[in-house]
N, C-alpha and C positions, 0 to 999 in steps of 0.2 A: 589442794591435792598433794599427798606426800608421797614420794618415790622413796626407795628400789621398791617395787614391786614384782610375786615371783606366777612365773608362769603355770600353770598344769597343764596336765596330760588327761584327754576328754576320754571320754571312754569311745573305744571302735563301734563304726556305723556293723549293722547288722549285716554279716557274712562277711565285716572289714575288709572290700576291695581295696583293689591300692586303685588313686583316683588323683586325677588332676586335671585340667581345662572344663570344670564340672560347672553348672550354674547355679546360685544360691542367692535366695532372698528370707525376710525375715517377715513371717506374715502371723499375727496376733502372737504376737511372740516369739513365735519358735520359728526356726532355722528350718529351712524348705529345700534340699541339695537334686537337682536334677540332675542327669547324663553323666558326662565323662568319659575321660578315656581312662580305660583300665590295662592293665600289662598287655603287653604282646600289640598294644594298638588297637584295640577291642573297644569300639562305643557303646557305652550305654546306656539303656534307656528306665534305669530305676527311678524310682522318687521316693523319697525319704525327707522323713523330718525328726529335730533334735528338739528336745524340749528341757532348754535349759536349768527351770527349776527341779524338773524331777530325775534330770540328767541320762534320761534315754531316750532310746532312738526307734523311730516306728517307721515300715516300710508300706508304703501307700501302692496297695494294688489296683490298678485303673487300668484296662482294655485299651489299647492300642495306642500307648504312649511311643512316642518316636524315639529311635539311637540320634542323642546330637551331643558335640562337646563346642569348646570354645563360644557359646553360645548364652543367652541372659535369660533371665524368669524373672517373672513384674506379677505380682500378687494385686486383683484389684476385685472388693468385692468377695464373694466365693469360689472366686476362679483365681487360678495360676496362668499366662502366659507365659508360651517358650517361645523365644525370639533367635533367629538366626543359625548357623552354624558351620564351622568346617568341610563337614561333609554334608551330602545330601541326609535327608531332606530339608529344604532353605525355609519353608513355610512354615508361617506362624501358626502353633497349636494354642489352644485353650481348653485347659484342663479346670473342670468343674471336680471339687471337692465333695461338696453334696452330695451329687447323684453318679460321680465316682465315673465320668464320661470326661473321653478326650478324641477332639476333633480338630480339623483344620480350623483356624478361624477364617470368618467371614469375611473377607477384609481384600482388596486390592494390593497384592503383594508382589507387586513391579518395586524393584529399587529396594524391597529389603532382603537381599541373597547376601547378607554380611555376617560376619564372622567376627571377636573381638568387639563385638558393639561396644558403647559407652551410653551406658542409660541413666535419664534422669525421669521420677514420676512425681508429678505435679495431679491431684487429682483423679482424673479420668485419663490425665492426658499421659501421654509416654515418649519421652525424648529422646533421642539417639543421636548422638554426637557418632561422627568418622565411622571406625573401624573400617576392616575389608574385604574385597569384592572381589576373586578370582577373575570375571572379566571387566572390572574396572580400577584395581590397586586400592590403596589407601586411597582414604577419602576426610574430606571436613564438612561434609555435608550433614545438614541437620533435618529431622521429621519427627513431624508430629502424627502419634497415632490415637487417637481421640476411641480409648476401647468402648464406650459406651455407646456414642452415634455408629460405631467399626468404620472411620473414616481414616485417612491418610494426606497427607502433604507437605514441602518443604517447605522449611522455615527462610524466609527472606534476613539475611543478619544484614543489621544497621552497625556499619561500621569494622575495627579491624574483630578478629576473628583467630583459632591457634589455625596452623599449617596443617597441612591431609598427615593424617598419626592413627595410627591403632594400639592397642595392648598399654592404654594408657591404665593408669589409677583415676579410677573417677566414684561422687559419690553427689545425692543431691538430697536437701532439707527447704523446707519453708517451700518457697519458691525459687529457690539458687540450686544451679547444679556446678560442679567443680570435677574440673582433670588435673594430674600432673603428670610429667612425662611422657613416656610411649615411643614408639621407634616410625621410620617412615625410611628416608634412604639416610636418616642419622637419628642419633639418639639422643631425643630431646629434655629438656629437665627445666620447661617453661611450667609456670602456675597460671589455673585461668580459673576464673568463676560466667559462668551462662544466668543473666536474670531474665527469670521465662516472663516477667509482667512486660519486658519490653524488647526484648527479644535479643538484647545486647550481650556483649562477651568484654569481660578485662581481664588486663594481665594483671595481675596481681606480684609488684615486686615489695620484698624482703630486704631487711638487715640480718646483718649474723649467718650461719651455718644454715645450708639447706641438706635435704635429701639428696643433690645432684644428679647428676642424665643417668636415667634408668626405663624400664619396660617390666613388662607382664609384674608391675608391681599390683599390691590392691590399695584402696582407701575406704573409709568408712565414718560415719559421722555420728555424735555423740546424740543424747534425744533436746539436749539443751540446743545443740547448733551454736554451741561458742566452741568447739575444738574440731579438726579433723585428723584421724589417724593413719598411717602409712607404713605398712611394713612390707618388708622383701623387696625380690624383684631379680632384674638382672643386667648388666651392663659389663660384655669378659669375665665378672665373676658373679657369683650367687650372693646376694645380700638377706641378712637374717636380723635387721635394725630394725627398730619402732621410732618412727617421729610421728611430734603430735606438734599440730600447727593451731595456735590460737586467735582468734578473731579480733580480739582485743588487742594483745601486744602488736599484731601482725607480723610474728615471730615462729618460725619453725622452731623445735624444743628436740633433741634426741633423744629417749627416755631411755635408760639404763635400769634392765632388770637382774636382778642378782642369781644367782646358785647357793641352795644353801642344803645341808646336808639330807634334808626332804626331799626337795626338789633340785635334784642334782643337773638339773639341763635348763635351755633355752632352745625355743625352735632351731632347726638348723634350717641353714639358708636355702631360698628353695624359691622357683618359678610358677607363674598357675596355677595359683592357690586362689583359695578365696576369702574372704575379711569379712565379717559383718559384726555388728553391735547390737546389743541388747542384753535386758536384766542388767545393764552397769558393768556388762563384761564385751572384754574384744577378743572374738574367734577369729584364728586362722585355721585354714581349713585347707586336709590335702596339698596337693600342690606335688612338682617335681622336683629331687633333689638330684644335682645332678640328671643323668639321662632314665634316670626311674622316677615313674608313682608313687606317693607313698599314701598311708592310711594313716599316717600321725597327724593328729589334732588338735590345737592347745588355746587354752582359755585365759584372759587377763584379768581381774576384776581392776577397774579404774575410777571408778563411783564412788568415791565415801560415802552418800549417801542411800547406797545400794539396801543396803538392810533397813533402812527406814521406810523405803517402801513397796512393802511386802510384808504379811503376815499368815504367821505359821500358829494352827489353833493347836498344842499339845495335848487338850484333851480330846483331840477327836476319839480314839479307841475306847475311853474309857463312857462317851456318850453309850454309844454302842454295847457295850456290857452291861451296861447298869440294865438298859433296858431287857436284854435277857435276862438277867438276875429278879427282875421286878413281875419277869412270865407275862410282861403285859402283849398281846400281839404276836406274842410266839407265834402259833399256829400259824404266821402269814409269813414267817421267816423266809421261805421258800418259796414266795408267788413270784422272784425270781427264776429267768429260768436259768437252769446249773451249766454253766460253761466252762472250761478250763481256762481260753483268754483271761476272763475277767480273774480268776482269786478268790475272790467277796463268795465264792461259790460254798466258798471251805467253811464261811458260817452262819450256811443256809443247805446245808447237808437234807434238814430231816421233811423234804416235802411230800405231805400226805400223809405223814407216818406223826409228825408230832403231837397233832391231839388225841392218836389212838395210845400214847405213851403214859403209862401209871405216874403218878405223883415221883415218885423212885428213880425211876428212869426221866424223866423231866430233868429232874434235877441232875442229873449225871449227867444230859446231854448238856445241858445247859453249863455245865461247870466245864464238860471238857473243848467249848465251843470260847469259854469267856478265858481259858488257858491258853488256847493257838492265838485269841487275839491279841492276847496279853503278849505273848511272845514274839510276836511279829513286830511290836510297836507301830507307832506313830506313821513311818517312812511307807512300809511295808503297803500299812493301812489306805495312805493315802494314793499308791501306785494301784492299789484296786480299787479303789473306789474313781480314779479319774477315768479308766477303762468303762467304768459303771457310769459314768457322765457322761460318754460320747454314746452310750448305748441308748438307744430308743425302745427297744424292744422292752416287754413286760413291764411299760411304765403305765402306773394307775391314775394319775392326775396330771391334769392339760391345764392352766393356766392361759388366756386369750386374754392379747392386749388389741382392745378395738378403736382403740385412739391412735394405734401407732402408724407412724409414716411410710414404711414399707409395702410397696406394690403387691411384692410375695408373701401369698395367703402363707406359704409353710413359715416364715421368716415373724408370723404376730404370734405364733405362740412358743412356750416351755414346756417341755413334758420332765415329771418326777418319780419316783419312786416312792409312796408313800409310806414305807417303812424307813427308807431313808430321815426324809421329815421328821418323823416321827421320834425317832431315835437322838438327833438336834436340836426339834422345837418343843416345847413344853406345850406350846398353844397347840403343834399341827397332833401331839400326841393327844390330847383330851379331844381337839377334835373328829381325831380318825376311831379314837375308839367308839364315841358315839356312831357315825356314820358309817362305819368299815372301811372295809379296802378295797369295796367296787371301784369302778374307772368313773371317774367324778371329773367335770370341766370347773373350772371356777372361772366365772367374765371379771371377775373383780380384782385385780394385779395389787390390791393393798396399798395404794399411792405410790407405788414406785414402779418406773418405765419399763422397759425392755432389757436396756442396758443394764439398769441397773439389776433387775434379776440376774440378770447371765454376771456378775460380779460375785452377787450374792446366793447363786445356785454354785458355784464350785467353791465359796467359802461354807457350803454348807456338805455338800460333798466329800471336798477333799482337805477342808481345815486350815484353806489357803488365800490370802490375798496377795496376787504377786504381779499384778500389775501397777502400771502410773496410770493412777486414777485424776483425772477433770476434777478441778472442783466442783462442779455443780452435781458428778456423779457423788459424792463424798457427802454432800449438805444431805443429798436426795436419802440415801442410806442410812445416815444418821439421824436422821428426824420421822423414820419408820421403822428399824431393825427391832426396837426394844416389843413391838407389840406381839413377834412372835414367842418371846417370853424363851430366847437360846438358852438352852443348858450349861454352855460355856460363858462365861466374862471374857473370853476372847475380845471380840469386836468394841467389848468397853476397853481394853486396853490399847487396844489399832488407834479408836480415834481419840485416847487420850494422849497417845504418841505423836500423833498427825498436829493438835492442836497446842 
């Protein structure tokens, strides 16, 4: 891993509050930011998520999300949990993303009125190390909240254990969750790792330079689980440092990032922010600088291997034109329906109207349709069409996986667009024009699972592969993708780079 590396500046969340004591977790990717406090002391109860490959930000509107700040969010499943908070209300919500409903959770909620929690997720299960309690202080107590049974109880600890602390840096992988620091009636700058298999805590000591006694710092951990990262915080002053602590050497590391005439800054130093990782990048998020909020937010890339896994298909747009150019299917251009959200609307203009159109006019719509796509490029392309992925609405083909493990009837199947197909697959195009564009089921998933569809449905979509794929997902995709006969060499490229 070679250093200086240089920070950016994220683009502002939608309507850029200024935010800090905000909740955020990282759930299929993208950055999930609940509550916070905003200027003037103002809690709120927004939800929003970052989506770091396409570098925007989308606000999730759901009915009756509660005002909480200083408070955690645990992604498990299709739902978000919000855990704890400052001020009222202390009760644990569960916010389903599906069906876009947010309620109290069902859960005996004696003993979780905390604030600054420290969470660690193991599964189903949800750890809470300390934080604090308005009628009981700092605490070192630990619970498990098991979201799937919706049970609760404390953890009996075998052995020593860190002192009652809040507003620690805490982060957890595998089965290990990990704090440092935090304050209690002093400010601590102990290291500890929690192994959930046996229910134990170590201190963890170091050679060389540490972090030192600090609070309301954050930590965050890499997807390998050989590094943890830690920046800011505070202790009399504001710190604005990255150390990364490695598994191996069992050595804290300072990381020094540069200024260079691009990128003329480094975060400035700041309190109750938030840290999280992914796509091979570390975000800090929000947080107060000095006695303000701010909305500045800044990205690290620390992955070498970052671009290797992930794949960007270049010719998406020009799939797309050709088939207009070809007149094959026109007519169906439009069995979407035209929305301003989505984009994709702009080249699918002509519904109803295109097959009453002369040879003449055909071809003039068809040229000035394959020019906006042309001009928009690849990026553009791909920002509408991922809006055209999370849409369900006016999809003509259902795909049903009846082998698959899932309880939830909605959760076995895919729904598509089959002019999208059409336009990427060579196969689904000779297909569809024999059978049309009726609403068609198919029971037969082509030998490949669920998973691997939903891989393979947004590289077909949006011309992306940008997550870390399993092996077994990777073999699965590779030993079926060819028989839909892609327009693009894409994917022969992906896994000639993988192998």
């Amino acid at each position: 891993m070679s250093f200086p590396k240089h920070w950016k500046l994220m683009k502002k969340m939608v309507g850029a509050p200024l935010m800090a004591s905000c909740a955020t977790c990282v759930y299929q990717d993208h950055i999930y930011v609940h509550g916070g406090l905003e200027k003037a002391k103002i809690v709120s109860s927004q939800l929003q998520s970052y989506n770091p490959f396409l570098k925007t930000w989308k606000v999730h509107t759901i009915p009756n999300l509660p005002k909480k700040c200083s408070h955690a969010i645990v992604p498990y499943k299709n739902c978000l949990y919000l855990f704890g908070s400052f001020y009222e209300p202390f009760e644990m919500y569960e916010v389903n993303l599906e069906k876009k409903t947010c309620s109290v959770f069902e859960i005996n909620q004696k003993g979780l009125d905390l604030c600054f929690p420290n969470i660690g997720v193991f599964g189903s299960s949800m750890i809470i190390f300390g934080g604090y309690s308005v009628t009981r202080g700092e605490s070192n107590e630990m619970i498990e909240v098991d979201l799937e049974k919706k049970t609760n109880h404390k953890i009996v600890i075998k052995g020593n254990k860190p002192s009652p602390r809040t507003r620690c840096g805490c982060c957890s992988h595998g089965n290990k969750m990990w704090i440092y620091g935090g304050s209690s009636w002093d400010v601590h700058s102990d290291f500890w790792c929690y192994n959930h298999e046996n229910s134990t805590w170590t201190e963890i000591t170091t050679n060389g330079p540490t972090p030192g006694g600090r609070y309301f710092t954050k930590m965050c951990c890499d997807t390998s689980g050989e590094n943890i990262y830690l920046f800011g915080g505070y202790n009399e002053v504001y710190f604005n440092d990255l150390w990364r602590f490695n598994f191996k050497t069992n050595l804290w590391e300072q990381i020094k990032t540069a200024k260079t005439q691009m990128v003329p800054f480094i975060p400035k130093p700041r309190r109750s922010h938030n840290m999280e990782y992914t796509y091979g990048q570390i975000f800090v998020l929000f947080g107060k600088i000095g006695d303000f909020s701010t909305n500045s937010s800044h990205k690290l890339r620390i992955e070498n291997t970052f671009k290797k896994r992930f794949f960007y298909d270049h010719h998406l747009a020009e799939n797309y034109i050709d088939l207009l150019k070809q007149q094959k299917l026109c007519d169906t251009w439009i069995n979407l329906r035209s929305n301003e959200k989505i984009g994709f609307h702009k080249l699918l203009l002509f519904k109803g109207m295109f097959s009453k159109l002369g040879s003449k006019s055909k071809r003039k719509a068809i040229n000035i349709i394959s020019k906006y796509y042309s001009e928009i490029g690849n990026d553009k392309c791909s920002n509408s069409l991922y809006n055209l992925l999370l849409d369900h609405n006016d999809t003509n083909l259902t795909i049903k996986f009846t082998n698959n493990n899932n309880n939830n009837d909605d959760d076995d199947s895919l729904h598509f667009h089959k002019i999208v197909l059409a336009a990427r697959s060579q196969y689904f195009e000779d297909l569809f024009i024999k059978s049309g564009l009726e609403n068609q089921i198919i029971d037969e998933p082509f030998g490949l699972s669920l998973k691997s569809w939903k891989i393979l449905k947004e590289w077909i979509y949006m011309g992306q592969i940008n997550k870390i794929l399993k092996r077994q997902i990777i073999t699965e995709i590779e030993q079926n993708y060819k028989k839909f006969d892609f327009k693009s060499s894409g994917l022969d490229s992906y896994f000639k780079n993988l192998n």
